[in-house]
C-alpha positions, 0 to 999 in steps of 0.5 A, spaced: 384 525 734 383 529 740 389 533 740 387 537 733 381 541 731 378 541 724 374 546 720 371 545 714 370 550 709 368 551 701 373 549 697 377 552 691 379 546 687 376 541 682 369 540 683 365 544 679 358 546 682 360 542 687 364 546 691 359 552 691 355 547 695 359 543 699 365 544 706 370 540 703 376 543 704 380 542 710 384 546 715 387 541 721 389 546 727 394 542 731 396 545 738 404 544 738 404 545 746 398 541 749 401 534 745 405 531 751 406 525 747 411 529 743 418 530 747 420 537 748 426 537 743 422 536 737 416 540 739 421 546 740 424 543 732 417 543 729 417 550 731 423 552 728 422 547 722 415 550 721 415 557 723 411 559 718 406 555 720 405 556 726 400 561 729 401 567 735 397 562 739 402 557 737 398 552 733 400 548 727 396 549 721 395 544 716 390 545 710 388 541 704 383 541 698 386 537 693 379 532 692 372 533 692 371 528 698 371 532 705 373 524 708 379 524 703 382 531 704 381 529 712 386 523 710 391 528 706 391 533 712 393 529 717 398 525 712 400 531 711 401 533 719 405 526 720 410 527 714 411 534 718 413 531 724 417 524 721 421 530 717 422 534 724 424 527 727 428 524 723 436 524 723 441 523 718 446 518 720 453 521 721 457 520 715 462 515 714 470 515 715 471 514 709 466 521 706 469 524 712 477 523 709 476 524 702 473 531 704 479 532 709 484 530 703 481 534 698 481 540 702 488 540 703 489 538 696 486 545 693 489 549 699 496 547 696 494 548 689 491 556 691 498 556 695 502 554 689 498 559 684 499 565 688 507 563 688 507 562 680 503 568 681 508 573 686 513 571 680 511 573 675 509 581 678 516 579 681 519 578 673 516 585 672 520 590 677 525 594 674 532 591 677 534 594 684 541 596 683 547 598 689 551 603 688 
Protein backbone atom coordinates (compact mmCIF):
# COMPACT_ATOMS: atom_id res chain seq x y z
CA UNK A 1 0.00 0.00 0.00
CA UNK A 2 3.23 2.06 0.50
CA UNK A 3 3.95 1.86 -3.02
CA UNK A 4 0.50 3.47 -4.46
CA UNK A 5 -0.74 6.95 -4.31
CA UNK A 6 -4.49 7.37 -3.94
CA UNK A 7 -7.05 10.30 -4.67
CA UNK A 8 -10.39 10.54 -4.38
CA UNK A 9 -12.59 12.62 -6.33
CA UNK A 10 -16.57 13.04 -6.73
CA UNK A 11 -17.92 10.28 -8.74
CA UNK A 12 -20.21 10.10 -11.76
CA UNK A 13 -21.82 6.93 -10.95
CA UNK A 14 -24.74 5.94 -9.30
CA UNK A 15 -25.59 7.62 -6.25
CA UNK A 16 -27.95 10.22 -6.47
CA UNK A 17 -27.42 13.58 -4.45
CA UNK A 18 -24.91 11.64 -3.37
CA UNK A 19 -22.11 12.06 -5.32
CA UNK A 20 -22.61 15.80 -5.57
CA UNK A 21 -21.45 15.48 -1.63
CA UNK A 22 -19.25 12.76 -1.34
CA UNK A 23 -15.07 11.47 -2.95
CA UNK A 24 -16.07 8.48 -3.83
CA UNK A 25 -14.37 7.78 -7.03
CA UNK A 26 -10.93 6.38 -6.72
CA UNK A 27 -7.80 7.14 -9.00
CA UNK A 28 -4.93 4.31 -7.86
CA UNK A 29 -1.51 5.70 -9.22
CA UNK A 30 1.05 2.73 -9.16
CA UNK A 31 4.66 3.96 -9.72
CA UNK A 32 5.79 1.09 -12.16
CA UNK A 33 9.60 1.73 -11.71
CA UNK A 34 9.89 2.13 -7.60
CA UNK A 35 8.12 -1.58 -7.26
CA UNK A 36 11.62 -3.33 -6.48
CA UNK A 37 9.56 -6.40 -5.66
CA UNK A 38 8.42 -6.64 -9.06
CA UNK A 39 11.14 -8.27 -11.60
CA UNK A 40 12.54 -6.39 -14.09
CA UNK A 41 11.20 -8.60 -17.07
CA UNK A 42 7.62 -7.97 -15.88
CA UNK A 43 7.75 -4.50 -15.34
CA UNK A 44 9.13 -3.99 -18.79
CA UNK A 45 5.80 -6.57 -19.93
CA UNK A 46 3.37 -4.46 -17.80
CA UNK A 47 4.67 -1.55 -19.91
CA UNK A 48 4.26 -2.65 -22.99
CA UNK A 49 0.89 -4.51 -22.05
CA UNK A 50 -0.41 -1.59 -20.52
CA UNK A 51 1.07 1.50 -22.53
CA UNK A 52 -2.08 3.40 -22.43
CA UNK A 53 -2.07 3.49 -19.08
CA UNK A 54 0.90 4.46 -18.41
CA UNK A 55 1.69 8.25 -17.68
CA UNK A 56 4.94 10.22 -18.95
CA UNK A 57 6.16 10.23 -15.50
CA UNK A 58 5.57 6.47 -15.80
CA UNK A 59 2.90 5.66 -13.58
CA UNK A 60 0.35 3.26 -13.87
CA UNK A 61 -3.07 4.65 -13.28
CA UNK A 62 -6.04 2.76 -12.30
CA UNK A 63 -9.50 4.31 -11.79
CA UNK A 64 -12.67 2.98 -10.17
CA UNK A 65 -16.12 4.28 -9.47
CA UNK A 66 -18.42 1.66 -9.73
CA UNK A 67 -20.20 1.98 -6.01
CA UNK A 68 -21.41 4.84 -3.82
CA UNK A 69 -18.48 3.37 -1.07
CA UNK A 70 -15.10 5.14 -1.21
CA UNK A 71 -13.97 1.64 0.74
CA UNK A 72 -15.32 -0.59 -2.01
CA UNK A 73 -14.23 1.32 -4.99
CA UNK A 74 -10.78 1.35 -3.11
CA UNK A 75 -11.13 -2.52 -3.08
CA UNK A 76 -12.02 -2.69 -6.70
CA UNK A 77 -8.99 -0.32 -7.82
CA UNK A 78 -6.46 -2.41 -6.22
CA UNK A 79 -8.31 -5.56 -7.60
CA UNK A 80 -7.99 -4.12 -10.67
CA UNK A 81 -4.34 -3.59 -10.47
CA UNK A 82 -3.78 -7.11 -9.37
CA UNK A 83 -5.51 -8.50 -12.12
CA UNK A 84 -3.12 -6.19 -14.31
CA UNK A 85 -0.38 -7.61 -13.07
CA UNK A 86 -1.30 -11.70 -12.75
CA UNK A 87 -2.37 -10.95 -16.54
CA UNK A 88 1.17 -9.46 -17.55
CA UNK A 89 2.55 -12.62 -15.21
CA UNK A 90 0.88 -15.27 -16.68
CA UNK A 91 2.32 -17.64 -19.33
CA UNK A 92 0.58 -19.87 -21.22
CA UNK A 93 1.71 -23.50 -21.31
CA UNK A 94 3.40 -24.74 -24.52
CA UNK A 95 0.92 -26.57 -26.74
CA UNK A 96 1.01 -30.33 -26.78
CA UNK A 97 2.80 -32.60 -29.36
CA UNK A 98 -0.01 -33.86 -30.30
CA UNK A 99 -1.75 -29.89 -31.18
CA UNK A 100 1.63 -29.13 -32.77
CA UNK A 101 1.27 -32.40 -35.34
CA UNK A 102 -2.11 -31.96 -36.39
CA UNK A 103 -1.41 -28.22 -37.36
CA UNK A 104 1.91 -29.57 -39.23
CA UNK A 105 -0.35 -32.08 -41.13
CA UNK A 106 -2.77 -29.84 -41.91
CA UNK A 107 -0.76 -27.54 -42.99
CA UNK A 108 0.61 -29.75 -45.44
CA UNK A 109 -2.49 -31.04 -46.25
CA UNK A 110 -3.89 -27.58 -47.71
CA UNK A 111 -0.47 -26.87 -49.54
CA UNK A 112 -0.97 -30.36 -51.64
CA UNK A 113 -4.49 -29.32 -52.48
CA UNK A 114 -3.55 -25.45 -53.37
CA UNK A 115 -0.82 -27.56 -55.48
CA UNK A 116 -3.23 -29.93 -56.88
CA UNK A 117 -5.89 -27.01 -57.77
CA UNK A 118 -3.42 -24.91 -59.70
CA UNK A 119 -2.34 -28.05 -61.93
CA UNK A 120 -6.18 -28.67 -62.81
CA UNK A 121 -6.27 -25.01 -63.15
CA UNK A 122 -2.99 -24.95 -65.78
CA UNK A 123 -4.82 -27.65 -67.75
CA UNK A 124 -7.76 -26.28 -68.13
CA UNK A 125 -6.02 -22.51 -69.95
CA UNK A 126 -3.75 -25.31 -71.31
CA UNK A 127 -7.04 -27.13 -72.98
CA UNK A 128 -7.81 -23.32 -74.52
CA UNK A 129 -4.47 -22.77 -76.67
CA UNK A 130 -4.84 -23.14 -80.22
CA UNK A 131 -2.61 -26.26 -81.25
CA UNK A 132 0.91 -25.38 -82.15
CA UNK A 133 1.72 -27.03 -85.28
CA UNK A 134 5.52 -27.62 -87.01
CA UNK A 135 5.57 -26.93 -90.54
Amino acid sequence: MDKVQLSYSRSSGPGGQNVNKVNTKVDLRFHLESADWLSPELKEKLAMKYKTKLTADGFLIVRSDKTRSQQLNLADAMDKLRHLIHNAAYVPPPPPEETLEKARRRHEAAVRERLREKRERSIIKQGRQEPKVDL
